[in-house]
Every structure is written in C-alpha cells, then in structure tokens.
CHARMM internal coordinates of N, CA and C (Angstrom, degrees):
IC EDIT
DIST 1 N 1 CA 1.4546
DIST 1 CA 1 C 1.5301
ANGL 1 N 1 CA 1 C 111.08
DIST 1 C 2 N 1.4055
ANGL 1 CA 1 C 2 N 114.03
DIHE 1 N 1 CA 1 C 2 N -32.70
DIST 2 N 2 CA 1.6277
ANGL 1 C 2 N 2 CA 114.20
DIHE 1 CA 1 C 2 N 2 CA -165.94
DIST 2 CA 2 C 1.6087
ANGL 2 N 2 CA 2 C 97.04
DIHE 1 C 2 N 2 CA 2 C -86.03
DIST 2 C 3 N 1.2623
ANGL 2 CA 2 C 3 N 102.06
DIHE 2 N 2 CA 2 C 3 N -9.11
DIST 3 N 3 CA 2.1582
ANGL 2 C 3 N 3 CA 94.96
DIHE 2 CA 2 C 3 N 3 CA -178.07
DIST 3 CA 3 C 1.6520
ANGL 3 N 3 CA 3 C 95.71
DIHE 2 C 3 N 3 CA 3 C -105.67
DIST 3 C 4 N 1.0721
ANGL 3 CA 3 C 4 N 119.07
DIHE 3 N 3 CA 3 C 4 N -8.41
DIST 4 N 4 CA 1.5475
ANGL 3 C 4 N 4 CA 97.90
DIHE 3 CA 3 C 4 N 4 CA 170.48
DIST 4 CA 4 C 2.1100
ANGL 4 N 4 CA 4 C 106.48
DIHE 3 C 4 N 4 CA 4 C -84.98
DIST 4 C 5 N 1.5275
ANGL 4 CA 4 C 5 N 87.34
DIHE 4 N 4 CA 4 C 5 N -26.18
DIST 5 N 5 CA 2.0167
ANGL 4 C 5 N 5 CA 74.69
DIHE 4 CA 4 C 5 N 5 CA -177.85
DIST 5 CA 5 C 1.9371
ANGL 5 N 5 CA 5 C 109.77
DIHE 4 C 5 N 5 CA 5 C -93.13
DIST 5 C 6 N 1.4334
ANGL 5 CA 5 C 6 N 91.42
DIHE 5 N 5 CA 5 C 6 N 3.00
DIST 6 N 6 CA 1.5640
ANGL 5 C 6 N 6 CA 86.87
DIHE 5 CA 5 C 6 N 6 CA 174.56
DIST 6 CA 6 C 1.4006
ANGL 6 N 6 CA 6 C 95.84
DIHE 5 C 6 N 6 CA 6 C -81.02
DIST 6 C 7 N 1.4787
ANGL 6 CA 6 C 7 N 127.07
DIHE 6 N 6 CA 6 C 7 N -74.52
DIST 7 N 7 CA 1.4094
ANGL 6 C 7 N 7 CA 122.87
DIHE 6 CA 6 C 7 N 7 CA 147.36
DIST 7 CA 7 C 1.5648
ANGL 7 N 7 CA 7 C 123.41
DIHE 6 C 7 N 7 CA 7 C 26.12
DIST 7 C 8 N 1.4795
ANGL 7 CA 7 C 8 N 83.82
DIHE 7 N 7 CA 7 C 8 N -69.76
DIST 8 N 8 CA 2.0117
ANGL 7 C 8 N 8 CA 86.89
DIHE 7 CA 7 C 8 N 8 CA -165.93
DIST 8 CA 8 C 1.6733
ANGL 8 N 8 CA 8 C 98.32
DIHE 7 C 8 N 8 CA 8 C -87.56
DIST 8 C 9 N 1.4768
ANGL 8 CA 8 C 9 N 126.33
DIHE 8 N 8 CA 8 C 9 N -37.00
DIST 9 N 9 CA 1.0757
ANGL 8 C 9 N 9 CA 131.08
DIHE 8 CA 8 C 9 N 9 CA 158.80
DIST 9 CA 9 C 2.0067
ANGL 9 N 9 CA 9 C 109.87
DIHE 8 C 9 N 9 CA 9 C -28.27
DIST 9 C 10 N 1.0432
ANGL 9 CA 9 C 10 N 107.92
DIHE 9 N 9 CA 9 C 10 N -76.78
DIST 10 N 10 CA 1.2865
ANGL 9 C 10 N 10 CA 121.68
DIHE 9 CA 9 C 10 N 10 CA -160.35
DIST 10 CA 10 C 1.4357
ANGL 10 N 10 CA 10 C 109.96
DIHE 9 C 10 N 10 CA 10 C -67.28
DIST 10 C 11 N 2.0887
ANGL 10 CA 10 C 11 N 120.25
DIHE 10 N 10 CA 10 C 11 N -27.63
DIST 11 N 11 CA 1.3208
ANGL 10 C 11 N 11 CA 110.44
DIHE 10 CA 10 C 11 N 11 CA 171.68
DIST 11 CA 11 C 1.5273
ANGL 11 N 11 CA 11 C 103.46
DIHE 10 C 11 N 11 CA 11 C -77.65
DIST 11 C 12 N 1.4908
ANGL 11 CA 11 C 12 N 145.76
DIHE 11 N 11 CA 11 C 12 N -26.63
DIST 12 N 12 CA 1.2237
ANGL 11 C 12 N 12 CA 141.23
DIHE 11 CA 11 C 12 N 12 CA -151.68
DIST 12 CA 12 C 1.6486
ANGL 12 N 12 CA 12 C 83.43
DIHE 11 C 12 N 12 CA 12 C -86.20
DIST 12 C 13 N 1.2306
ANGL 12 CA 12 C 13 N 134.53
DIHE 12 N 12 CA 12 C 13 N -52.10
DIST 13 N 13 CA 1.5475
ANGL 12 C 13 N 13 CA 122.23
DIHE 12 CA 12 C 13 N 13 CA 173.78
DIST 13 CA 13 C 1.2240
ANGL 13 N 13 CA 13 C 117.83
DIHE 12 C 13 N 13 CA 13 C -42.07
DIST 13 C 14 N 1.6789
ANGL 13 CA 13 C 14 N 107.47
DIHE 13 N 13 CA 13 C 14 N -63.70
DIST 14 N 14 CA 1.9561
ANGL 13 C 14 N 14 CA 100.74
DIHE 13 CA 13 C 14 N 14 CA 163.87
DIST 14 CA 14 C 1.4092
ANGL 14 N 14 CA 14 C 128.79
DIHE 13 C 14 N 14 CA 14 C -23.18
DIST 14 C 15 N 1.3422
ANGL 14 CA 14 C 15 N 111.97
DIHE 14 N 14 CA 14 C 15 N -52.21
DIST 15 N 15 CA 1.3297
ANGL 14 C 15 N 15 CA 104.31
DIHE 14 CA 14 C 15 N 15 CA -158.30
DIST 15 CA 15 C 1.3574
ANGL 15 N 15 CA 15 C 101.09
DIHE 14 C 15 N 15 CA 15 C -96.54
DIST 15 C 16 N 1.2383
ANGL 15 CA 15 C 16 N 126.99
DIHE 15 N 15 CA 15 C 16 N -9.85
DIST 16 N 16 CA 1.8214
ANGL 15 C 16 N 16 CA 121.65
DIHE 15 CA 15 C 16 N 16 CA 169.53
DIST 16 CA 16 C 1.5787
ANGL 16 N 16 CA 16 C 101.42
DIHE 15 C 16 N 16 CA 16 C -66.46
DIST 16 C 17 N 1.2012
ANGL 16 CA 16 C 17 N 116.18
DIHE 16 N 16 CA 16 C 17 N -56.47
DIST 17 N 17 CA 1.6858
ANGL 16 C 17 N 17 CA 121.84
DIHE 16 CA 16 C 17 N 17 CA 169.74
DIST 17 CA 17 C 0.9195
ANGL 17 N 17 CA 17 C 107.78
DIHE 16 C 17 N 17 CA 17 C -9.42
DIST 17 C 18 N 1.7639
ANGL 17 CA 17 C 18 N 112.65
DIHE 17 N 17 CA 17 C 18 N -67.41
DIST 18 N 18 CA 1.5646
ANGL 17 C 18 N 18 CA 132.54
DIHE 17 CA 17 C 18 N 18 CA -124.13
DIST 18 CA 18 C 1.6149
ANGL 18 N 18 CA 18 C 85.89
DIHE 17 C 18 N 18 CA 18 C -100.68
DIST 18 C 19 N 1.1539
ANGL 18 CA 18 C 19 N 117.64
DIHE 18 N 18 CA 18 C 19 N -37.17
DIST 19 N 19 CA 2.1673
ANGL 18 C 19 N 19 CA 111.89
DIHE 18 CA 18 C 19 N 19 CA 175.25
DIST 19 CA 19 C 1.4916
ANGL 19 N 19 CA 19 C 98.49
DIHE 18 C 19 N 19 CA 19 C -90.77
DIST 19 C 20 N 1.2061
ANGL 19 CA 19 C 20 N 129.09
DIHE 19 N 19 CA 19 C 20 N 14.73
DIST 20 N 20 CA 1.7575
ANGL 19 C 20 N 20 CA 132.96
DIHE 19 CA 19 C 20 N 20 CA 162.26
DIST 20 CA 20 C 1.5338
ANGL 20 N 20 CA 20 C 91.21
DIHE 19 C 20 N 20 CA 20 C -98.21
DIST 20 C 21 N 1.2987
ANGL 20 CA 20 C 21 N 126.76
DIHE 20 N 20 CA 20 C 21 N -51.23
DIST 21 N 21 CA 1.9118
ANGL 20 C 21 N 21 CA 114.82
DIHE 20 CA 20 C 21 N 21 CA -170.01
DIST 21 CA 21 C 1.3515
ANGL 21 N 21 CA 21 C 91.20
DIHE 20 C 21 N 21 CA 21 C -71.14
DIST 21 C 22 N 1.8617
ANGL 21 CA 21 C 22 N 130.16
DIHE 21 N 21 CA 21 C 22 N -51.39
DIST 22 N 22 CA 1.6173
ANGL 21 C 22 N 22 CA 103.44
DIHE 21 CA 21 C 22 N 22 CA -167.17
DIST 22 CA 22 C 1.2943
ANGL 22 N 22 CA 22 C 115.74
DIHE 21 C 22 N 22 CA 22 C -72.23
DIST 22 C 23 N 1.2933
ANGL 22 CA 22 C 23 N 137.49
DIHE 22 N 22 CA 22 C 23 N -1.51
DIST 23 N 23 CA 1.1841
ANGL 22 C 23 N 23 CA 140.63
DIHE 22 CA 22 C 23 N 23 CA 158.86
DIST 23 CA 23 C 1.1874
ANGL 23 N 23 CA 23 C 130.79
DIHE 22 C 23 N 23 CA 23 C -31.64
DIST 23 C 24 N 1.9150
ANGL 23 CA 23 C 24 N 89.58
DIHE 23 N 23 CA 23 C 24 N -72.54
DIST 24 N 24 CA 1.6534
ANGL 23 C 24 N 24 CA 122.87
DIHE 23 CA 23 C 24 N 24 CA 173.15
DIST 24 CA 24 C 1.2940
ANGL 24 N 24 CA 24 C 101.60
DIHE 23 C 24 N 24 CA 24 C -62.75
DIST 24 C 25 N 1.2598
ANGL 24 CA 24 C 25 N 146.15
DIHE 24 N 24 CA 24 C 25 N -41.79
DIST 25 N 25 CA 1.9161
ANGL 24 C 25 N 25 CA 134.88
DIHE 24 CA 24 C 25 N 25 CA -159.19
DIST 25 CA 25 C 1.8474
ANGL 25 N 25 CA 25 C 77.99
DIHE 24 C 25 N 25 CA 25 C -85.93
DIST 25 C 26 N 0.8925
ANGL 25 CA 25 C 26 N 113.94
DIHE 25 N 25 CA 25 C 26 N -45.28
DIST 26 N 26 CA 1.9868
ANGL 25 C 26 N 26 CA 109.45
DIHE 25 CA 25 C 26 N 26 CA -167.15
DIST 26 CA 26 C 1.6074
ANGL 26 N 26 CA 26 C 102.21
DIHE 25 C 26 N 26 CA 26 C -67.78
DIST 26 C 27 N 1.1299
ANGL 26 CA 26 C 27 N 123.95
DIHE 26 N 26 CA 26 C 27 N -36.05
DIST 27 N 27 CA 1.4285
ANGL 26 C 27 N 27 CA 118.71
DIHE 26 CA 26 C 27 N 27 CA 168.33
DIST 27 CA 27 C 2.0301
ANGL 27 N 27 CA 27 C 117.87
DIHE 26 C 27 N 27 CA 27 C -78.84
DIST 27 C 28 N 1.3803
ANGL 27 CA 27 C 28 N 105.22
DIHE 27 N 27 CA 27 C 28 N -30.97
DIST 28 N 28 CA 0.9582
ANGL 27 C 28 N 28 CA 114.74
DIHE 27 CA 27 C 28 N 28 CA 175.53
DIST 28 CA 28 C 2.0349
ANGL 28 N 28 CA 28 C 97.49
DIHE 27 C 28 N 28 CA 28 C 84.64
DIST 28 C 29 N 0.7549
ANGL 28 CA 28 C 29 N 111.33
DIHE 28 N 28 CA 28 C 29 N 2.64
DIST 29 N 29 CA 1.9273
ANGL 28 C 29 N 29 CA 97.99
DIHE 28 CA 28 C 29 N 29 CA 160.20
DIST 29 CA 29 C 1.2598
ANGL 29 N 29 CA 29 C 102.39
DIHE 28 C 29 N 29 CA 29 C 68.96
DIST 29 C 30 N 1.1946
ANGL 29 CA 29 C 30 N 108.24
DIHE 29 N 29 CA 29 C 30 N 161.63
DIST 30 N 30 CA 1.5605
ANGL 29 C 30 N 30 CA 127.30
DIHE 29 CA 29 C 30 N 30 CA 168.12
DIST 30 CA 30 C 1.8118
ANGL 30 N 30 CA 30 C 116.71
DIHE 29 C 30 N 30 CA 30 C -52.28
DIST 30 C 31 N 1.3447
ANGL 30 CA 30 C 31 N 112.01
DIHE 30 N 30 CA 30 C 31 N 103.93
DIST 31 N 31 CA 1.9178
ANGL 30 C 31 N 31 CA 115.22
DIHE 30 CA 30 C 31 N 31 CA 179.75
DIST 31 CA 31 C 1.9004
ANGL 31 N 31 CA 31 C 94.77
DIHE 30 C 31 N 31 CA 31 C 54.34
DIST 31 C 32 N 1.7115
ANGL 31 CA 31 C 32 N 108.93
DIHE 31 N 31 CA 31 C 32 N 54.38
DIST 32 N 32 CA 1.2696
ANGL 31 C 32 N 32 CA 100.95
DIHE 31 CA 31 C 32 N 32 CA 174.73
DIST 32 CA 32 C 1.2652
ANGL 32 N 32 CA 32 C 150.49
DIHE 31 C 32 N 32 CA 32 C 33.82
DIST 32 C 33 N 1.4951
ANGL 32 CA 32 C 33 N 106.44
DIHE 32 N 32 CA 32 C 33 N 24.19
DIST 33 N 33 CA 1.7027
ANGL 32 C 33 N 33 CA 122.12
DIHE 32 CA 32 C 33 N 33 CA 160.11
DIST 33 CA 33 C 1.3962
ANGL 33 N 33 CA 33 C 122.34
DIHE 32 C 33 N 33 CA 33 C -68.67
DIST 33 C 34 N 1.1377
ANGL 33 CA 33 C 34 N 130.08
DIHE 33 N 33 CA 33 C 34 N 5.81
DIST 34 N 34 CA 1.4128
ANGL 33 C 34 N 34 CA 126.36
DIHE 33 CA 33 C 34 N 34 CA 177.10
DIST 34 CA 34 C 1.4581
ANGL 34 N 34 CA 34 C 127.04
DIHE 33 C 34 N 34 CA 34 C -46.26
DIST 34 C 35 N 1.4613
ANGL 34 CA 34 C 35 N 117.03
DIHE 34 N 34 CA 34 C 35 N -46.21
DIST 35 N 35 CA 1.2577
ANGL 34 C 35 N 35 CA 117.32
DIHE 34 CA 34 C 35 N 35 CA 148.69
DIST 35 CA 35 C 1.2486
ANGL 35 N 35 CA 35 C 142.05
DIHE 34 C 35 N 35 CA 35 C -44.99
DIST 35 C 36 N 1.4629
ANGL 35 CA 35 C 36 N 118.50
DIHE 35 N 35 CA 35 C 36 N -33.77
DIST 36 N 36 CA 1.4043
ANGL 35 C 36 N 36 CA 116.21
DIHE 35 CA 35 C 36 N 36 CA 161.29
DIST 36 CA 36 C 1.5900
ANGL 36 N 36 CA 36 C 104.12
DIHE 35 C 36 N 36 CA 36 C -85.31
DIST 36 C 37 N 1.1249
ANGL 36 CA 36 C 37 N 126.23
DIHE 36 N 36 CA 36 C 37 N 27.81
DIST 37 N 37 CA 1.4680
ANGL 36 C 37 N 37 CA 104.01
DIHE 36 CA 36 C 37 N 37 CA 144.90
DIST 37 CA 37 C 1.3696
ANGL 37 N 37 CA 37 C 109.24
DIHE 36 C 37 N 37 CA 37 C -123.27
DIST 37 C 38 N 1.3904
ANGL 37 CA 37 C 38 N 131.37
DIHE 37 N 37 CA 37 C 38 N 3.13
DIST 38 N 38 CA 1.2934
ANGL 37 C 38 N 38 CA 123.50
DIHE 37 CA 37 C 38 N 38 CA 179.73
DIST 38 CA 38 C 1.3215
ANGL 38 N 38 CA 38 C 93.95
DIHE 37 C 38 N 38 CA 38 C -90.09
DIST 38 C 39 N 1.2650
ANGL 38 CA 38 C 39 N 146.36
DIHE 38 N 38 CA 38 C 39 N -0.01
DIST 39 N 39 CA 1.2754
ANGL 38 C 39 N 39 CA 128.86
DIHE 38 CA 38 C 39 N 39 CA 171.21
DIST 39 CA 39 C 1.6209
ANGL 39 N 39 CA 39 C 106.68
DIHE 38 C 39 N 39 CA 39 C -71.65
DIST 39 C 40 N 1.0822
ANGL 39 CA 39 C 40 N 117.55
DIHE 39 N 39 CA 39 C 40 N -14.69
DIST 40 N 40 CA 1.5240
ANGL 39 C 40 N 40 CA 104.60
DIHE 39 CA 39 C 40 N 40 CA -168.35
DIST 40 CA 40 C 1.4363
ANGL 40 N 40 CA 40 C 117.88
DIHE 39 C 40 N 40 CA 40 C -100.74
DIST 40 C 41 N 1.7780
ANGL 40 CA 40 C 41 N 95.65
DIHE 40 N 40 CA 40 C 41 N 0.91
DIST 41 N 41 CA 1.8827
ANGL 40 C 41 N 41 CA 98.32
DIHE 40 CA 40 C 41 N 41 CA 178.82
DIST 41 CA 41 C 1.6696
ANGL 41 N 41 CA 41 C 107.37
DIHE 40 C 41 N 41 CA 41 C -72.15
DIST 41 C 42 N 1.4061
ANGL 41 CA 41 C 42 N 131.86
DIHE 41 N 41 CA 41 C 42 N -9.47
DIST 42 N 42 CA 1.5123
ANGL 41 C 42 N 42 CA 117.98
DIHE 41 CA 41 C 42 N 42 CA 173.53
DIST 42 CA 42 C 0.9197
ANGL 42 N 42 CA 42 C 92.81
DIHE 41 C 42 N 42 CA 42 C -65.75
DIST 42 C 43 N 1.7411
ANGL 42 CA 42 C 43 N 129.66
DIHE 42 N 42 CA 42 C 43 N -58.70
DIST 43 N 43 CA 1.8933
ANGL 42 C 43 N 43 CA 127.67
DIHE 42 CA 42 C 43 N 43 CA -147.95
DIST 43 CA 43 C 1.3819
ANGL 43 N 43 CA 43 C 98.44
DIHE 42 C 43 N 43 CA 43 C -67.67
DIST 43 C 44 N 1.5080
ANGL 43 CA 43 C 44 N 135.35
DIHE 43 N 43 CA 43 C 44 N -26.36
DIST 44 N 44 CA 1.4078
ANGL 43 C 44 N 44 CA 126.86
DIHE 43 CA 43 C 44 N 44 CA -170.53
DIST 44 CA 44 C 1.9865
ANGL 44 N 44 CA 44 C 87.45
DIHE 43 C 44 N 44 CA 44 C -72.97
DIST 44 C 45 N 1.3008
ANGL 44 CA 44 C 45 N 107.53
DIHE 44 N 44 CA 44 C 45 N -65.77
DIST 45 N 45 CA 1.3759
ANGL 44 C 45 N 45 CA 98.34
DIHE 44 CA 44 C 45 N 45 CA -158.13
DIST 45 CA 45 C 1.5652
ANGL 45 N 45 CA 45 C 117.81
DIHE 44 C 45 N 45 CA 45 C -50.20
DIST 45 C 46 N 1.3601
ANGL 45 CA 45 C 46 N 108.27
DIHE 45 N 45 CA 45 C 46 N -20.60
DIST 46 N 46 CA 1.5965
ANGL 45 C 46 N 46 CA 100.26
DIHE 45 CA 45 C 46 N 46 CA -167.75
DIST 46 CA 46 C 1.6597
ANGL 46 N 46 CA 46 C 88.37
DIHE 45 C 46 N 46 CA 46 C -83.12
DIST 46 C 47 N 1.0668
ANGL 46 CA 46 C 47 N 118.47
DIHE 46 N 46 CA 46 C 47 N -44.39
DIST 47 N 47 CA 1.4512
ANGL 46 C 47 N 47 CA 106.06
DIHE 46 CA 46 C 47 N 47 CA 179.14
DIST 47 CA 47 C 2.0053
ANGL 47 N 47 CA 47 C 135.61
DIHE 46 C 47 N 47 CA 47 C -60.16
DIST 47 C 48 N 1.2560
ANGL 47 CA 47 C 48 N 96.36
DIHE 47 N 47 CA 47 C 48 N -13.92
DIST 48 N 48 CA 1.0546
ANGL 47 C 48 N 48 CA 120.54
DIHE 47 CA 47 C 48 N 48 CA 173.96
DIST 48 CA 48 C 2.1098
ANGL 48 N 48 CA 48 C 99.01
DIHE 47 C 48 N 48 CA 48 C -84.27
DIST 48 C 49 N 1.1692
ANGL 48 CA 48 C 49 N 116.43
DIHE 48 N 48 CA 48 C 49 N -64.32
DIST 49 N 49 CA 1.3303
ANGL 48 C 49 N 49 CA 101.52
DIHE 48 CA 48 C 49 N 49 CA -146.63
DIST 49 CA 49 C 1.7562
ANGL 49 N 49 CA 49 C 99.58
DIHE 48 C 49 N 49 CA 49 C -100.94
DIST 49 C 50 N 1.8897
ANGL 49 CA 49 C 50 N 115.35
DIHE 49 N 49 CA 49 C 50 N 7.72
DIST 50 N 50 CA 1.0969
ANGL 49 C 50 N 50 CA 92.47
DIHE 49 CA 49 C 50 N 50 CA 159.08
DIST 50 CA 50 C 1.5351
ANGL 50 N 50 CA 50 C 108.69
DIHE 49 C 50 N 50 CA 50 C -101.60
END
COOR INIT
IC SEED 1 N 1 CA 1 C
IC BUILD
C-alpha cells in the first residue's frame, strides 16, 4: 500500500517539474538558459522513480 502512494506521490511531483521546465523553455529563463536546465529533467526523473 505505502509503494503504490509513494508511486502516486512521486508521479504528481514529476509532472509539476515537467509544466515547471515547459514553463521555463516557454518563458525562455533568465538571458535564455532554459535549455540548459531542461536537460536535467531526465536525470531528476530517473532518479526519482528508480
């Protein structure tokens, strides 16, 4: 029971992330770095959901 709500816990974080990075590339970030930080939303997710 506690790994299915970590689970749902941990995808509802994903996807706030993931409309926080399209945010930043849609705003374009501070002097247009947004892209170098969306490179790092795979390494968060794999670290998150393994």
């Amino acid at each position: 029971m506690k790994t299915k709500q970590i689970d749902a816990i941990a995808l509802i974080t994903l996807v706030i992330v993931f409309v926080m990075c399209l945010a930043l590339v849609y705003t374009g970030g501070k002097e247009n770095t947004a892209l170098y930080w969306l490179m790092f939303y795979p390494v968060a997710v794999f670290a998150i959901l393994v």
